[in-house]
C-alpha positions in Angstrom: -1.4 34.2 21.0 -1.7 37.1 19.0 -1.8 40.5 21.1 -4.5 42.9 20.0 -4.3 45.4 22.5 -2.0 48.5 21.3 0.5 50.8 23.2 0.3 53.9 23.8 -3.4 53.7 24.8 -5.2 56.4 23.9 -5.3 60.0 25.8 -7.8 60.0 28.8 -11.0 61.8 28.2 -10.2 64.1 31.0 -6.8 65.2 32.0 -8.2 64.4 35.8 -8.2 60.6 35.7 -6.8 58.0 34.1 -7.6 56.2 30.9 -10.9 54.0 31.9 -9.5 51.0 30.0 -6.6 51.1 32.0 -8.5 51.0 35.3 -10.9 47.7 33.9 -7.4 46.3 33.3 -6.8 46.6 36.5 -9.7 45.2 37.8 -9.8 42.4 34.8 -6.6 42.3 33.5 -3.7 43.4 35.5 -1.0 42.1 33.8 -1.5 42.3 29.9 0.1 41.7 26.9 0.3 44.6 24.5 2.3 45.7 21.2 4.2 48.9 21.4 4.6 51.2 18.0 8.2 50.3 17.4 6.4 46.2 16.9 8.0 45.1 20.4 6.1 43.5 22.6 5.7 44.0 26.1 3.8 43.7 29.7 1.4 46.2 30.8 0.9 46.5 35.1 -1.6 48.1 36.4 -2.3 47.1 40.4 -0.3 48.6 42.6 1.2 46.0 44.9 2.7 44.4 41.3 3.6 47.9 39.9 5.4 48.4 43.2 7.7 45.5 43.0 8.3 45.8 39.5 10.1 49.5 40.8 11.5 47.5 44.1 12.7 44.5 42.6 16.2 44.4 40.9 15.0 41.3 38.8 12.9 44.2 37.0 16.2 46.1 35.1 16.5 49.6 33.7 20.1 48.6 32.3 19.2 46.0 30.4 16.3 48.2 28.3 19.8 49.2 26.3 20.0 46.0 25.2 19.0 44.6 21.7 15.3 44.0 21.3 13.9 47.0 23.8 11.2 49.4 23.3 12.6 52.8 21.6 13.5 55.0 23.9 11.4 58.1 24.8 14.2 60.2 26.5 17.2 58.9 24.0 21.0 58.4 25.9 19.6 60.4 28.7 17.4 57.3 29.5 20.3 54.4 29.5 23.2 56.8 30.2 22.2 58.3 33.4 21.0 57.5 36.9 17.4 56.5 35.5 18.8 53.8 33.0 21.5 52.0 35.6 21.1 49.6 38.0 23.3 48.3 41.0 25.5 48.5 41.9 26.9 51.3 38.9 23.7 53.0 40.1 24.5 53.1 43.8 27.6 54.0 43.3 26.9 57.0 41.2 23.7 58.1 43.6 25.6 58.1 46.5 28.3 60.8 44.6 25.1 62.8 44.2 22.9 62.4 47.4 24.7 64.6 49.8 23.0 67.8 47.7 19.3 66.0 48.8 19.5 65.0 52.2 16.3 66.1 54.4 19.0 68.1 56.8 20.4 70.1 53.4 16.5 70.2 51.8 15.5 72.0 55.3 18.5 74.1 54.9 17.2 75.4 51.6 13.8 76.5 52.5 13.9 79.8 53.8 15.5 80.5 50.3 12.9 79.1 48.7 10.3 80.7 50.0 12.0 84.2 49.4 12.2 82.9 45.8 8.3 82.1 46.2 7.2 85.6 47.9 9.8 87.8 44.8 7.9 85.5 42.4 4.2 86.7 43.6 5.6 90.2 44.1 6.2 90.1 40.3 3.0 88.5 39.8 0.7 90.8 41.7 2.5 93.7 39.7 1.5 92.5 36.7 -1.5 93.6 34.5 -3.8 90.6 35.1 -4.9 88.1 34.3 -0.9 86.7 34.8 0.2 83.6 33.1 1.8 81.0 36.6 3.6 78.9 34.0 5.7 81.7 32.9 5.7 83.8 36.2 5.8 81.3 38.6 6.2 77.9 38.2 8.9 77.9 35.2 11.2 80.0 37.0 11.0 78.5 40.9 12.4 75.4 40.3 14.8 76.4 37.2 15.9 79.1 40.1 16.2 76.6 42.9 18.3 73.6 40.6 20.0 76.2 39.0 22.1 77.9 42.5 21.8 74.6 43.8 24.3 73.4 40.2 25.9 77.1 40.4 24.8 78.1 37.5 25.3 81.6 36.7 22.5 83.4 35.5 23.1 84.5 32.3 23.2 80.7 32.0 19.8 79.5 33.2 17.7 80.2 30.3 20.3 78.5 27.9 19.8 75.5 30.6 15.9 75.5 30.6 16.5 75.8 26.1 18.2 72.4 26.8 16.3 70.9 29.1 13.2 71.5 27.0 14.9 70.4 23.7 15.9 67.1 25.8 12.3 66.4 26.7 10.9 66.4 23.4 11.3 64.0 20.6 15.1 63.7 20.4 14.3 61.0 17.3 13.1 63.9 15.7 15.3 66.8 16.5 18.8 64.6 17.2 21.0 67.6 15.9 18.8 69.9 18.4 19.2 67.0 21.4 23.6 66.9 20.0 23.7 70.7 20.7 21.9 70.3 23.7 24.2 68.0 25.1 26.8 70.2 23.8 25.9 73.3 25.3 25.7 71.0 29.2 29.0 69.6 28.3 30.4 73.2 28.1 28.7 74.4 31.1 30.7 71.8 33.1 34.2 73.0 31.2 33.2 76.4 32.4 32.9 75.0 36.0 35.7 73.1 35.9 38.1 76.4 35.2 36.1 77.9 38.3 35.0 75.5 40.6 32.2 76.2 43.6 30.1 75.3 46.4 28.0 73.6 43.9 27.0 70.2 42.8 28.8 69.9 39.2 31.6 71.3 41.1 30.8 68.4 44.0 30.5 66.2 40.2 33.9 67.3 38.4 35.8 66.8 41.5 35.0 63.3 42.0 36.0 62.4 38.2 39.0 64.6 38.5 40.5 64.4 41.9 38.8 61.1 42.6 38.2 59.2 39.7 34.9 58.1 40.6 33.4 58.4 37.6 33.7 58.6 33.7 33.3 62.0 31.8 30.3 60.8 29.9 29.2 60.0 33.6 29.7 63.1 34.6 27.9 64.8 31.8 24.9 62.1 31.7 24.2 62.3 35.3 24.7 65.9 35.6 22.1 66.6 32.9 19.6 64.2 34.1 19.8 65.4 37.6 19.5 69.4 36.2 16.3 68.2 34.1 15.1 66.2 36.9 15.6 69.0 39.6 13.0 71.3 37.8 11.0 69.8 34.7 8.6 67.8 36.8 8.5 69.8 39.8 7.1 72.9 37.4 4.2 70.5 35.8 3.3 69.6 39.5 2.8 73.1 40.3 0.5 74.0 37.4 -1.7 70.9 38.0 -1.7 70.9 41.4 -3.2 74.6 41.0 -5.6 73.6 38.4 -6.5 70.4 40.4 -7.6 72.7 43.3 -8.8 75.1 41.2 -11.6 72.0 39.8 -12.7 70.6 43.3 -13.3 74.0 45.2 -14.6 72.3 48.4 -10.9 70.6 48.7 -9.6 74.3 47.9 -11.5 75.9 50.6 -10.8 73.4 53.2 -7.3 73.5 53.1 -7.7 77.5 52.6 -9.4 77.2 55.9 -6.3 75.4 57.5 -2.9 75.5 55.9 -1.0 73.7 58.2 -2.4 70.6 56.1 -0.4 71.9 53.0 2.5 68.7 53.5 -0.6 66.2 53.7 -2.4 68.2 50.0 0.8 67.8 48.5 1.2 64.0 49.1 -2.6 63.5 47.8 -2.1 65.5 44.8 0.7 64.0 43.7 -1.4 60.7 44.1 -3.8 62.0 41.9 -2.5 64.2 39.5 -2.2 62.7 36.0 1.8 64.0 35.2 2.1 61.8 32.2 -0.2 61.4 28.6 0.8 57.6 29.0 0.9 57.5 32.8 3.3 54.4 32.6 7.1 54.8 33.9 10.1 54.1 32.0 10.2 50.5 31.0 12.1 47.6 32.6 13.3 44.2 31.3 12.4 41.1 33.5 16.0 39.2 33.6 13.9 35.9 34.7 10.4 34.5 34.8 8.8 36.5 37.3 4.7 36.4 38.7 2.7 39.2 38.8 -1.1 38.7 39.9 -0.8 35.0 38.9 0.3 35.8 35.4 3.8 34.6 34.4 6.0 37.0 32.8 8.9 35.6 30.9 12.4 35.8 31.5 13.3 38.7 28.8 10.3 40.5 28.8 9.7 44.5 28.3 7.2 45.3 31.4 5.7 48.8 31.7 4.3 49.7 35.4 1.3 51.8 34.8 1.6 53.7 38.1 -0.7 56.5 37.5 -3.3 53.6 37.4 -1.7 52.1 40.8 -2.4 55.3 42.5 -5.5 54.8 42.0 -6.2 51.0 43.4 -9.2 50.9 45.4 -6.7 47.9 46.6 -4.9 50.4 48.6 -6.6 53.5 48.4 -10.4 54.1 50.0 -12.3 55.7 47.7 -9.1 56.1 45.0 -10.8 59.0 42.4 -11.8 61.1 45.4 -9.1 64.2 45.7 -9.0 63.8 49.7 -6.2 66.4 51.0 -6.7 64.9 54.5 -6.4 61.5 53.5 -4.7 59.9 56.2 -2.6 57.2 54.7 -1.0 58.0 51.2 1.7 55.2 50.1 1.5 56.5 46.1 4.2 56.1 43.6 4.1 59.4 42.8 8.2 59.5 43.0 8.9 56.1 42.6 10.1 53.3 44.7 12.9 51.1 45.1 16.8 52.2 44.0 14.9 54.5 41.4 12.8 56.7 44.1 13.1 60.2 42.6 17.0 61.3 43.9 14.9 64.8 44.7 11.7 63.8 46.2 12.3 65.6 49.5 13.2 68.7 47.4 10.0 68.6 45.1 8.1 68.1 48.3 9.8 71.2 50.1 9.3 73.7 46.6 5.9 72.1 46.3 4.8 72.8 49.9 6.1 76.5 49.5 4.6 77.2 46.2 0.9 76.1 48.1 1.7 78.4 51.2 2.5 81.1 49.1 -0.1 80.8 46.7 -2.9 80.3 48.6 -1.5 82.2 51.8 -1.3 85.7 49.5 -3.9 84.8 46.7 -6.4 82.9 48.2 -9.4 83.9 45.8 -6.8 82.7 42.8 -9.2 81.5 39.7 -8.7 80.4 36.3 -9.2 84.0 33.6 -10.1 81.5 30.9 -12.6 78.7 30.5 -10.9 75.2 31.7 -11.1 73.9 27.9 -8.5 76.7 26.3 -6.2 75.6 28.2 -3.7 73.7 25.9 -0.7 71.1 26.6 2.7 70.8 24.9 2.5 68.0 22.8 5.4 65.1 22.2 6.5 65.8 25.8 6.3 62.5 28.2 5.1 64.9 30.5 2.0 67.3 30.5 3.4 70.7 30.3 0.7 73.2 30.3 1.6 76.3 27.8 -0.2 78.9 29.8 -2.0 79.1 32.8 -3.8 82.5 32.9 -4.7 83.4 36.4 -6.5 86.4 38.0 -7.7 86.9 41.4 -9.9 90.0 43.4 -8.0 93.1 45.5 -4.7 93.5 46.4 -1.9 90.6 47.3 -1.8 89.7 51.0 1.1 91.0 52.2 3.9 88.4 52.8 
């Protein structure tokens, strides 16, 4: 059979749904065949009862996608070398060194912290001349603050980190001396850690290599970097289009304006219906045997790619799936995964997320975009949408905190 459709699909007309193709897949064809750019073939999976055991079932490997015959890689070693390209049991073993830094008790822990960082962050804001860009003022530096104390990072440090980070992100098949100093620069970062050690994670990191032997060095500097990247790259996207998101359906805005104590529930639904990704497809997985999916048989071998941007929005499992609902009652979305692979820091993006909202909104509540919606402009050749600027103004004075 010769495969006709081609992968990546094209953008989305509007950055507030997903591509339309991709939902008639869904409904027609929710398990097809497509050809990726590299020539390899692969599975595209669009409901969301097939995406979700694609991400819950071990037959669906990360590990083997560093095998011979894969798609390219989108994130380089950083997608086979640490937590996100391992499976079990390597992969539990390594998540459980790192889980004590994530657990709801420690996440609770953290938030008066974070919303001090929050209130500083509008303080600065709300000094400003306006309008004030949020991407560089507000929701850049919250999480790179938060990951960074919680890595013990000095500060003189952080923007080096964030340099890497961002270098890490983009097309390391086209920058691979940029993505070897990046790596570089992590790799000395733990060195320095390891002559002083902390409270801190690397230090939690370095101690079980050294003292415990409980993991490699390239372990240690994989899973450190993907956990730093991880800690604040997405969380700072999800800030800027969750504001934007509200910003474009003012009736949700004012609802949850007119009762904040729903800010937990608007933060599950807008991470249902956000659009994160261009591609809105997670990172790949190999089928290591014949496996169904919505009566179609996948072979043993194949690439499968869970579209679960498109699964968020299965009228399947969600009434009324391309309505923004912040009181929507029951919200089982992907938006951080499933299975062994649930985001590590779900419960920390939900906690910064939450506080960033109730600051917002609680101090700002007449926030508004200072330019028209379509000057707004995106990185490109990220796998995430990262919004350059964000320019915000609003009436008056700050509420006080």
């Amino acid at each position: 059979m010769t495969v006709e459709i081609s992968y990546p699909l094209p953008s989305p007309p509007t950055i507030y749904h997903p591509l339309p193709e991709l939902l008639e897949y869904q409904q027609n064809q929710p398990v097809v065949q497509v050809r990726m750019a590299d020539g390899t073939e692969a599975w595209l999976v669009s409901r969301y009862e097939d995406v979700r055991q694609i991400l819950v079932d071990q037959r669906f490997s990360r590990a083997a996608t560093a095998g011979p015959g894969a798609p390219a890689k989108e994130l380089g070693d950083l997608e086979t070398q640490s937590l996100i390209g391992m499976d079990p049991p390597e992969h539990t073993r390594l998540r459980r060194i790192v889980a004590h830094a994530f657990t709801p008790r420690r996440i609770e822990e953290l938030r008066p912290r974070v919303a001090s960082l929050v209130a500083e962050l509008i303080d600065t804001m709300t000094a400003l001349p306006r309008p004030v860009d949020l991407v560089e003022h507000f929701s850049t530096p919250l999480p790179v603050q938060v990951i960074s104390e919680l890595f013990g990072i000095p500060e003189a440090d952080r923007h080096k980190c964030k340099e890497w980070s961002d270098t890490m992100m983009g097309d390391w098949q086209q920058d691979p001396e940029g993505t070897e100093a990046a790596v570089q620069g992590f790799s000395e970062l733990i060195e320095s850690r390891r002559s002083e050690p902390g409270d801190d994670l690397i230090s939690a990191l370095i101690s079980a290599h050294d003292d415990h032997d409980r993991l490699t060095e390239r372990e240690l500097l994989m899973v450190s970097i993907g956990v730093m990247i991880g800690g604040h790259e997405t969380t700072t996207n999800q800030i800027n289009l969750f504001v934007l998101t509200l910003l474009r359906y003012p009736e949700q805005l004012a609802r949850l304006l007119a009762d904040q104590s729903r800010i937990p529930q608007a933060v599950e639904e807008l991470t249902r219906f956000i659009q994160l990704g261009e591609t809105g497809v997670m990172l790949p997985r190999i089928a290591t045997e014949a496996i169904e999916l919505s009566g179609v048989l996948v072979p043993a071998g194949a690439t499968v790619l869970p579209a679960f941007m498109a699964a968020n929005r299965d009228p399947a499992v969600f009434e009324e799936p391309d309505t923004l609902n912040l009181r929507r009652p029951a919200n089982p979305h992907l938006g951080f995964g499933a299975g062994v692979h649930h985001c590590l820091g779900a419960q920390l993006a939900r906690m910064e997320l939450q506080e960033a909202l109730r600051g917002l909104l609680g101090r700002l509540p007449d926030l508004r975009l200072a330019v028209p919606e379509s000057d707004l402009r995106f990185t490109q050749g990220l796998v995430v949408r990262r919004l350059e600027e964000l320019p915000l103004t609003w009436s008056g004075e700050a509420r006080l905190r």
